[in-house]
Steps between C-alpha positions, in 0.01 A plus 500: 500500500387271811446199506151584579429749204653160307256349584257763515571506090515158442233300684200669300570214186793299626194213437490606181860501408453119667171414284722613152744292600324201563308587197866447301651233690469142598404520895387724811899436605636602178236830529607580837883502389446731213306689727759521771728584255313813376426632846865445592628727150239743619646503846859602372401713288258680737663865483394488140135391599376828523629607112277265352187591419337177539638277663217222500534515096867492523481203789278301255784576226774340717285244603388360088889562399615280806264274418583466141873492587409203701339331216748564314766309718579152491371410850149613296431178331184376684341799602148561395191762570267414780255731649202468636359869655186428595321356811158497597343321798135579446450320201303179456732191407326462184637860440814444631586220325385660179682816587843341584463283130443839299811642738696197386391522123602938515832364659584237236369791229729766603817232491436542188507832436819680336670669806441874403131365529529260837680909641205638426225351598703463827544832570183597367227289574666375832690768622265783380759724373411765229647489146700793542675338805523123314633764208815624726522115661519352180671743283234500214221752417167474648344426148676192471413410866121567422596243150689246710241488806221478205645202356571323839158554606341346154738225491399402846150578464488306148665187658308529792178489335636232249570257879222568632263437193675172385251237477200778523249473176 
């Protein structure tokens, strides 16, 4: 393989291998090394590229057990989950402003989460992968997915509602 077919392959969600990453740790540095990391493991093993039958799913794989390996480490002791996906320019600041709170509130909701949870709602709701691809990423079935992404969602909804009514009679 070339380095252009490499690349070819890879550049179609090398951003999201990046956004999962920065979804799991601490800071766009610490995303960019994990993500570095994975496209270098691709690139040696790039004769074997062509046996998998995925290899966005199995990029995405690499990418959450790097990630967690990183956590895992001692150098891991202050990282945290930012994100913040979304930017609009035609907005009124009244909107904006009200937009970038309930952003801020969804953030602060999902640290929360448990982590099988926080993985899903990444990959689903942000990434836009199907179940049966979250299902192979994950290593769980895609009923437990459709539980887990259920629960996320209601949690954040509930506690969402529960901000942004406080004080409201």
């Amino acid at each position: 393989m070339t380095q252009l077919e490499f690349l070819n392959v890879v550049t179609p969600f090398k951003d999201k291998v990046f956004r999962l990453a920065k979804r799991l740790l601490v800071s766009r540095e610490e995303a960019e090394d994990a993500t570095q990391e994975v496209l270098i493991k691709l690139w040696k093993n790039k004769a074997k590229i062509k046996d998998y039958k995925n290899v966005e799913a199995f990029s995405m794989t690499m990418t959450k057990n790097f990630c967690f390996d990183k956590l895992k480490s001692k150098q891991a002791q202050n990282l945290k989950i930012v994100h913040n996906n979304y930017q609009d320019h035609n907005v009124s600041l009244q909107k904006a402003v009200e937009l970038n709170d309930s952003l801020n509130w969804v953030e602060k909701i999902m640290q929360e989460l448990p982590e099988q949870q926080k993985m899903v709602v990444q990959l689903r709701d942000i990434e836009q992968y199907d179940f049966k691809d979250i299902a192979k990423m994950l290593d769980m079935n895609e009923t437990a997915i459709r539980v887990a992404l259920s629960r996320a969602r209601k949690t954040i909804r509930e506690k969402l509602t529960k901000t942004h009514n406080y004080g409201v009679k």
